[in-house]
N, C-alpha and C positions, 0 to 999 in steps of 0.2 A: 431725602431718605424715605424707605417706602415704611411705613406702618401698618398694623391692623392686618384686614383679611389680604390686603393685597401683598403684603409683605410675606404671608403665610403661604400663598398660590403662588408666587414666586420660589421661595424656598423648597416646595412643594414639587416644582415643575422642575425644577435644578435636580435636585436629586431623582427625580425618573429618567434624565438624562443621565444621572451618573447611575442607574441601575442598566441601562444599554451602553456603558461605556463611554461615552461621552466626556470628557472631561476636558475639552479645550477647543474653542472656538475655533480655531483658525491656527493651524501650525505649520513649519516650516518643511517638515516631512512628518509622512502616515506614521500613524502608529501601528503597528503590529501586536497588537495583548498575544499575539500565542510564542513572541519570544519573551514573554516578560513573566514566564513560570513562577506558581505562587504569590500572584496579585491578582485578586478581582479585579473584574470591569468595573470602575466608579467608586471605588476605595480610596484612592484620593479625595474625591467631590464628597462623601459620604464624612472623610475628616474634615475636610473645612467647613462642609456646614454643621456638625455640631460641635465646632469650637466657635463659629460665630450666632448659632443660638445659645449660646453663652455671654457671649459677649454685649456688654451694655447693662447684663444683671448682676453683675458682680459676683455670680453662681461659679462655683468651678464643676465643670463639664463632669459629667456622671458616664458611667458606660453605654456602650451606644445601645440606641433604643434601635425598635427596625423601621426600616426604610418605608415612607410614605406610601401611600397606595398611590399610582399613576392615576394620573385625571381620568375622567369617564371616556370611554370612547363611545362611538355610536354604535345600535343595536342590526347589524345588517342582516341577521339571521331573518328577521320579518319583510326585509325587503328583499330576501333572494342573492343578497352579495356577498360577496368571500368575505369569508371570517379573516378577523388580521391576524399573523399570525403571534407565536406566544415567547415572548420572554424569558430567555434562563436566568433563576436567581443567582445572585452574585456566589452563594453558601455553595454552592452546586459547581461552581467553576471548578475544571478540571486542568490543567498544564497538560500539553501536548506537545512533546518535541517536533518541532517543523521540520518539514521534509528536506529542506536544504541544510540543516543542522544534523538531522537523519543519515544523510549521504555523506556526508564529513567525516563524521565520527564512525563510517559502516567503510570506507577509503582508508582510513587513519586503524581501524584495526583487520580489516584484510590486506594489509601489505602485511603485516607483522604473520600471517600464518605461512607455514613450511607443512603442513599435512592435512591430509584430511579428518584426520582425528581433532588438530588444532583448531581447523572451521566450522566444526562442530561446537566445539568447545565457545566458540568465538561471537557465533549464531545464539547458543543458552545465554551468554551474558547481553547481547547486542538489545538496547532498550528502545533503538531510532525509529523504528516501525511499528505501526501502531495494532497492525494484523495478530501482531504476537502476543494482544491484550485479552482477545478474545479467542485464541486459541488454544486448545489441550497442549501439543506437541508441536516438535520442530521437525520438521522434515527437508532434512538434506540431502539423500540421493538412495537408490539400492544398483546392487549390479557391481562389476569389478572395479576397482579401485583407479585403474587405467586403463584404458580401452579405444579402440580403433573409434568406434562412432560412438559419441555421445546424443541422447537424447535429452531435447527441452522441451517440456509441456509448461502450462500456464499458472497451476496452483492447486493445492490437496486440497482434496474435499474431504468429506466426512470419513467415511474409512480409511485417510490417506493420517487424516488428524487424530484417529483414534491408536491405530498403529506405528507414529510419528514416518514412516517410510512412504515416499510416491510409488502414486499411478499402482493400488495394490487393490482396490475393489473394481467395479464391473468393467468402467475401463482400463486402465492394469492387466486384467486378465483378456480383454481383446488385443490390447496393445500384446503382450505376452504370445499369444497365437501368430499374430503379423508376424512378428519377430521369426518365428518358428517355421513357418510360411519360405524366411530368405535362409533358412538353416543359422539364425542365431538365436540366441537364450541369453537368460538374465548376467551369466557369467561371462557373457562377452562384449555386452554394453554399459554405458553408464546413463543412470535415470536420475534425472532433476527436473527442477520447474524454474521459471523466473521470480519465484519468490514464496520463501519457506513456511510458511505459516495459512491454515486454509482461513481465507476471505469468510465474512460472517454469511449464511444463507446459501455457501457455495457461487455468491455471487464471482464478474469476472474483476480480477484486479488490475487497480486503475497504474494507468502509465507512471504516476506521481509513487505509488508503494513499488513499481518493478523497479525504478532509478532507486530506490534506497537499496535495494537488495542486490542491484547492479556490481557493484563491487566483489560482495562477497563471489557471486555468481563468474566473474571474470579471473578470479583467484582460482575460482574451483575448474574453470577450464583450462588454466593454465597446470594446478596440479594433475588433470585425468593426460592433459594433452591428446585428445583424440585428431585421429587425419580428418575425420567429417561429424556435422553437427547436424543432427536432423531435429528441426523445431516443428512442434506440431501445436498449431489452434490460432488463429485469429489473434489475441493478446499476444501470444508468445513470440509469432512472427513479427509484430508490430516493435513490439521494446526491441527483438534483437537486431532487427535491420535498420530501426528508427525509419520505420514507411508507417504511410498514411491509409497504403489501399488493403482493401481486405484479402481474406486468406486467398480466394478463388484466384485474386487476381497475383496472391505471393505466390500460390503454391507451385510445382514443377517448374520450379528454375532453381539452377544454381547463383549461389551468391557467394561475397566472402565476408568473414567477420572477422574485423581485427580486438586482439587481444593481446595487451603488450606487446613485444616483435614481431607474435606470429601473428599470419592472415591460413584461416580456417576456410576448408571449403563449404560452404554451408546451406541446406537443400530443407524447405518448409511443406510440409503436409498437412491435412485436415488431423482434428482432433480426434480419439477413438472417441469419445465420448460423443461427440458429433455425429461419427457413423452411426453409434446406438440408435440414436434418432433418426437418422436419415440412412438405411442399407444399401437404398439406390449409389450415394457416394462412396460407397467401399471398391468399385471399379476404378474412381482416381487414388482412391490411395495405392491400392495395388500397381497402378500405373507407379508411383511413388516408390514404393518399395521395390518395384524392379530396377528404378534407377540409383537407388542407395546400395542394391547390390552389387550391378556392372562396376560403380566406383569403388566401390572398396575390394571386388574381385580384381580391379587393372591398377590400383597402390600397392595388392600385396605382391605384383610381378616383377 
C-alpha cells in the first residue's frame, strides 16, 4: 500500500483524470457524459477519493474541498509549441440534449401537429436544438399558409432573428424582387429555412442541427402541400436532397423529395445572399427562375 508523497501524487493524478472525465479504465462500451444530464465529468472519481482520504483516519468525510491542481505540464510557449489545450471545470458542465435524442423528441411532437399555428406552437416549446439557446426568436415561415411553390433557405440571420419571420432583411428583399421578376409575391409563396433558429455569427448550419429540425420541417411541408419546392443555398440543398456535392453542381436540375406519401418536385438555386456578393451569378439564378415558372405555368393547365 502506497504512503507518503507517493500516495498523495497518485491520489492527485486520479482526480485530474476524473476532472477530464475519466473515471474507468477500461469499459465494455463508451461512455457518452452528454446523455448523462446533470452529472459532471469525474463526480464519481471526485466521491471515491474523498471517502477514501478518509478512510484509515477514522475521520468522517467533511464537505468536499476542491479538486487538486493537475500536475505541471511543460512550458512550450518558449519553445514555440502549441499550447495544450484547456480544460472545462467540472462547476461549469452544462447538459446538452444529443442530437439523436433531439430528433426523437422533434418526430414524437411533429406528428401530433394538425396546423401551422400548432407548429409554431410546437417549435416555442421544442428544447432538442441547441440554436434556440442562443437565439432571440423563432422563425417559422412568412407568405401564404398554402401555396403552389414553397421556398427553403438555410437559416435566419440577424434581421430574420430580430423580427422572428425569414429571409426579411437584405436578402429577403432580393429574394422578394426575384419573386416579382416571375409575377409572384409574398402572398403566393411559402418562405422557411431548414432550420428555425439563427446559427450564432450567422454562421452556416451544420447538417447534425438541419436533422433535428427535419421533422418539424417535413410536417410543415406536408401542411402548405406545395406542387414545387424551390431550395436555395448550398446547406439547404445538401440536408434536403441528402447529397454531398455543392450547390453549382445541385443547382438547375429537378429532383424529387419524399415526404410522407407525397414525392414533391423539387428544383435548388443559389442563395440571394450569395448573389449580394457575387452579381455575376444572378444570370443562373434567373436562368432558375425561368424554370420554376415554365413549371408551375404547365401544373396550373
Amino acid at each position: 500500500m502506497l504512503e507518503g508523497p507517493d500516495r498523495t501524487q497518485l491520489v492527485s493524478l486520479l482526480a485530474w483524470y476524473g476532472e477530464l472525465g475519466i473515471d474507468s479504465v477500461l469499459a465494455d462500451e463508451p461512455l457518452n457524459w452528454m446523455e448523462r444530464p446533470g452529472t459532471a465529468p469525474g463526480e464519481a472519481v471526485r466521491a471515491a477519493l474523498s471517502g477514501a482520504a478518509h478512510q484509515g483516519t477514522g475521520t468522517a468525510p467533511t464537505s468536499p474541498s476542491p479538486p487538486p491542481s493537475p500536475p505541471p505540464t511543460p512550458n512550450r510557449r518558449a519553445t514555440g509549441g502549441e499550447q495544450p489545450p484547456r480544460t472545462q471545470q467540472a462547476s461549469r458542465f452544462t447538459p446538452v440534449t444529443p442530437q439523436a435524442a433531439g430528433a426523437g423528441s422533434a418526430r414524437q411532437a411533429a406528428a401530433a401537429v394538425n396546423s401551422l399555428s400548432e407548429l409554431r406552437a410546437a417549435l416555442e416549446r421544442f428544447e432538442g436544438c441547441a440554436l434556440k439557446a442562443t437565439a432571440k426568436n423563432t422563425c417559422v415561415y412568412r407568405g401564404a399558409e398554402q401555396a403552389r411553390l414553397m421556398i427553403i433557405g438555410e437559416a435566419p440571420g440577424r434581421d430574420e432573428d430580430l423580427e422572428g419571420r425569414p429571409f426579411v432583411g437584405r436578402a429577403g428583399k432580393l429574394l422578394d424582387r426575384m419573386l416579382g421578376a416571375i409575377d409572384l409575391s409574398e402572398n403566393d409563396v411559402h418562405i422557411t429555412n431548414i432550420v428555425y433558429w439563427r446559427p450564432p455569427g450567422n454562421r452556416t448550419p451544420t447538417p447534425q442541427e438541419a436533422q433535428v429540425c427535419r421533422p418539424f420541417l417535413d410536417r410543415q411541408i406536408q401542411l402548405v402541400a406545395p406542387e414545387i419546392i424551390l431550395v436555395l443555398g448550398g446547406a439547404a440543398a445538401k440536408s434536403m436532397f441528402n447529397a454531398s456535392e455543392g450547390i453549382m453542381r445541385l443547382r438547375g436540375k429537378w429532383k424529387q423529395i419524399e415526404v410522407g406519401d407525397a414525392s414533391i418536385k423539387a428544383f435548388a438555386s443559389l442563395h440571394p445572399a450569395y448573389l449580394l456578393r457575387t452579381p455575376a451569378a444572378k444570370r443562373l439564378a434567373w436562368r432558375d427562375l425561368l424554370n420554376i415558372r415554365e413549371a408551375l405555368s404547365k401544373s396550373s393547365d
